[in-house]
C-alpha positions in Angstrom: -11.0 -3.0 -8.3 -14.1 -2.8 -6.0 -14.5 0.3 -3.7 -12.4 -1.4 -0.2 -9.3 -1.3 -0.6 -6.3 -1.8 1.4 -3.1 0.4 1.4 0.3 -1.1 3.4 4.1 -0.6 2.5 6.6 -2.6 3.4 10.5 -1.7 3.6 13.1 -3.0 1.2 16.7 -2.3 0.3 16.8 0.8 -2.4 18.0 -0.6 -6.0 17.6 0.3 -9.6 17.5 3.8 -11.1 15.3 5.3 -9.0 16.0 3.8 -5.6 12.6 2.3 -4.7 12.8 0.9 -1.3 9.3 0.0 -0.5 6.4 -1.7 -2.1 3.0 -0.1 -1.8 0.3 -2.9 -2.0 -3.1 -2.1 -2.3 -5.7 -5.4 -2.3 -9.4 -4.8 -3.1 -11.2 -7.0 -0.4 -14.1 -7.7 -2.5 -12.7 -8.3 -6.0 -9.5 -9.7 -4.3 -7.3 -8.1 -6.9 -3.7 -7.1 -5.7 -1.6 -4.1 -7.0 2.1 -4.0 -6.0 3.8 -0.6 -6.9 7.4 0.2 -6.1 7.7 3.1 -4.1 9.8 5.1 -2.1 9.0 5.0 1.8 10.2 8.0 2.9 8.0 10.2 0.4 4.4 10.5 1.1 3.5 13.1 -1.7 5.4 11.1 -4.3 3.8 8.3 -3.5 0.2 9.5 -3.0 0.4 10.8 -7.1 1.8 7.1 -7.3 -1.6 6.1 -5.6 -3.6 8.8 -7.1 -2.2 7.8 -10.9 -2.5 4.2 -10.6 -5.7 3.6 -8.5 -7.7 6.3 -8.2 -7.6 7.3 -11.7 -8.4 3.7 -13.1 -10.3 2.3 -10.6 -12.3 5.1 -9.0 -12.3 7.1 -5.7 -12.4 4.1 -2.8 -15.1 4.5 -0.4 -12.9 3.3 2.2 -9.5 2.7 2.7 -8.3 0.5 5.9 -4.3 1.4 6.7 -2.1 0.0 9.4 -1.1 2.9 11.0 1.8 3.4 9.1 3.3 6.9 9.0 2.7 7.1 5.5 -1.3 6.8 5.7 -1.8 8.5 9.1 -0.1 12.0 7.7 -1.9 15.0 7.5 -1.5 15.1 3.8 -3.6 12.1 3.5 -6.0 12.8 6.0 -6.7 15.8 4.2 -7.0 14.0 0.5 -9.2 11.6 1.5 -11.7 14.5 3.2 -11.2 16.4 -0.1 -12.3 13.2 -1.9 -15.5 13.0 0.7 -14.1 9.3 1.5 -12.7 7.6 4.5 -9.2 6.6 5.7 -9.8 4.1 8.4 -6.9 2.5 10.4 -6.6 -0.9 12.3 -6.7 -1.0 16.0 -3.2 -1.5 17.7 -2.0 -5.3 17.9 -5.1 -6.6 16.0 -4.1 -7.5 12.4 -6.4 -9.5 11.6 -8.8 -6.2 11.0 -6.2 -6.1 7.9 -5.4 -9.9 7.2 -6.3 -9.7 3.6 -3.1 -7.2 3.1 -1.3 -8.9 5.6 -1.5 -12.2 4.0 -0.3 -10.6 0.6 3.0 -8.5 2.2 3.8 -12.2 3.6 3.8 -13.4 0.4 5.5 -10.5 -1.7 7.9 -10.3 0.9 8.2 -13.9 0.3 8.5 -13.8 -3.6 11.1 -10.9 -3.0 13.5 -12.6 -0.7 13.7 -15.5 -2.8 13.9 -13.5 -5.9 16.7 -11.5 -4.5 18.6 -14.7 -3.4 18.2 -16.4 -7.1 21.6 -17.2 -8.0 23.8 -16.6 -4.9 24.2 -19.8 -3.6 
């Protein structure tokens, strides 16, 4: 993945052994790669070693990362590891997505994929 990268989660009903209910996508705006990791929306620090183990440590420290304001990116514990790291944690003006549209585009889609997956088989 290239160093922009884009970091949204988007809510889901909790299944399987450990009860993920979210999905952490992170798409790198110049390579246009996508990464879609189960998570758990309610826990940031979980979920940051989730970041931490699966980007950061194979792709390199993003110079940038643009979030949409969710709770999850604007905590302090962020804010804190990404001045630690010497990088940037940007966020999306208010009611202007398309600042973001590359991750938008991709939580359409997985969002999507999911709801048709999840209703395979029950018609």
């Amino acid at each position: 993945m290239g160093n922009h990268q884009h970091g949204v989660v988007t809510g889901l009903f909790p299944g399987g052994k450990e009860n993920f209910n979210g999905c952490l996508i992170i798409v790198d705006k110049f390579g246009k790669s996508v990464r879609c990791l189960p998570c758990h929306k309610e826990d940031t620090e979980i979920d940051t070693a989730l970041f931490w183990n699966n980007i950061i440590s194979t792709c390199k420290v993003p110079i940038i990362t643009i979030s949409d304001r969710d709770p999850k990116f604007t905590s302090e514990f962020w804010t804190k590891l990404y001045n630690i790291l010497g990088t940037k944690l940007a966020f999306c003006k208010l009611y202007h997505p398309q600042t973001d549209g590359l991750a938008e585009r991709m939580i359409q889609t997985m969002e999507h994929i999911l709801r048709r997956f999840c209703a395979y088989g029950t018609e």
